[in-house]
C-alpha positions in Angstrom: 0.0 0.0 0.0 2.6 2.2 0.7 4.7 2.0 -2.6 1.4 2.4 -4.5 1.0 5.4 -2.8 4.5 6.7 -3.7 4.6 5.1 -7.0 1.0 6.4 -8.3 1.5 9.9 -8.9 4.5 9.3 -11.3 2.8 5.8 -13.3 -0.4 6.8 -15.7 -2.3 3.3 -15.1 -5.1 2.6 -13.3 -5.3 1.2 -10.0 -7.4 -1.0 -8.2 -7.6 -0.4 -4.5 -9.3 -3.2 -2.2 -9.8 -2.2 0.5 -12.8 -3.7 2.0 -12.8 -1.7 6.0 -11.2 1.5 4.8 -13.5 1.9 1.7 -16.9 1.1 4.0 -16.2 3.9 5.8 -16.1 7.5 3.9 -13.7 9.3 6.2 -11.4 7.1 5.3 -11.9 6.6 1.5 -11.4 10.7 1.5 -8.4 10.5 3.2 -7.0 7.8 0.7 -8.1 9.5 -2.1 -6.7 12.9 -1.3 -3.3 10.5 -2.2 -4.7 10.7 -6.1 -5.6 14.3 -6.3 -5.3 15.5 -10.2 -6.8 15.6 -13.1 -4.9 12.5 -14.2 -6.7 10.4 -11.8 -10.5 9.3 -12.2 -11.6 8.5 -8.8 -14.3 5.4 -9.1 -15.9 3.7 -5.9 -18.2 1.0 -5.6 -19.2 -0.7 -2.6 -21.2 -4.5 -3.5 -22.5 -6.1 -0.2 -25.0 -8.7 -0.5 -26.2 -11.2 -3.4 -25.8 -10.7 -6.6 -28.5 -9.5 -9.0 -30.3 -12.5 -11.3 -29.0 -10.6 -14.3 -25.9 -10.4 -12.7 -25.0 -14.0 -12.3 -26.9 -14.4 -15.7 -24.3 -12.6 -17.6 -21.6 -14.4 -15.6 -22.6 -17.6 -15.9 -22.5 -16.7 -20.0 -19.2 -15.8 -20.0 -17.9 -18.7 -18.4 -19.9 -20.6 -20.6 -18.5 -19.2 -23.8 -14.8 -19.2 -22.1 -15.7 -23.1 -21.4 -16.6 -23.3 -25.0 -13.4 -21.4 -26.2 -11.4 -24.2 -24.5 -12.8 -26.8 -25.3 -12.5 -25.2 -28.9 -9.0 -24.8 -29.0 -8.1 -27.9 -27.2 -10.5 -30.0 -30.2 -8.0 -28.3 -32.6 -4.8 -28.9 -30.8 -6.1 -32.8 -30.9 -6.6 -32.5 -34.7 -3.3 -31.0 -35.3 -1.7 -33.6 -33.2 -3.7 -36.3 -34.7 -2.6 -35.1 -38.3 1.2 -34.7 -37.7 1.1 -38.4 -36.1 -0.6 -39.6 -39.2 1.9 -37.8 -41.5 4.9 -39.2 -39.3 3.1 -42.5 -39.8 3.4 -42.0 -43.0 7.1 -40.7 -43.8 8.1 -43.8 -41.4 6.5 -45.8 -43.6 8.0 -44.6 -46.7 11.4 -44.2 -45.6 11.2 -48.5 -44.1 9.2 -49.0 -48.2 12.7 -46.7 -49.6 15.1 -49.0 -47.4 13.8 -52.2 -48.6 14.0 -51.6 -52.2 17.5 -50.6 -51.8 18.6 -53.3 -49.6 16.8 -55.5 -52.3 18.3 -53.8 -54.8 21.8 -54.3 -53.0 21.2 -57.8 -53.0 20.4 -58.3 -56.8 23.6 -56.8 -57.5 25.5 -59.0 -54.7 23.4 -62.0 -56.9 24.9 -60.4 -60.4 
């Protein structure tokens, strides 16, 4: 807390404070905030006590949904890829072992010459 406070005035990013006690009360909140006087500073505070709203957890419960879906997205393409560079491996194996027998068999017919 105390190298944000000497640290804030010379940074331009935003900070997130949470203070839970201190920010209840709004003697105190004043007296933190005095800390971030300018015009560079946009002073926000939002107190949230109690349960959430039905949209609220509606629009939550979305997101992690479509996160979920993302996921499971990217790991069904990381399966494919690795399923199609297994299959290619597959098959240069299976070429090179086709390659080496003809020329060991082509070895041998000379040896037979």
């Amino acid at each position: 807390k105390k190298l944000l406070l000497h640290i804030a005035p010379t940074v331009r990013k935003s900070f997130v404070v949470p203070e839970l006690k201190a920010n209840l009360t709004a003697d105190e909140r004043k007296a933190f905030l005095k800390n971030f006087a300018g015009p560079s500073f946009k002073k926000v505070a939002k107190v949230v006590v109690g349960e959430p709203t039905a949209d609220y957890k509606a629009k939550v419960q979305q997101l992690m949904i479509e996160e979920k879906k993302e996921k499971t997205l990217a790991e069904r393409k990381k399966k494919a890829a690795e399923a199609v560079r297994a299959r290619l491996l597959e098959e240069r194996k299976k070429k090179v072992a086709s390659m080496k027998q003809k020329k060991e068999g082509e070895e041998e017919e000379a040896k037979e010459e």
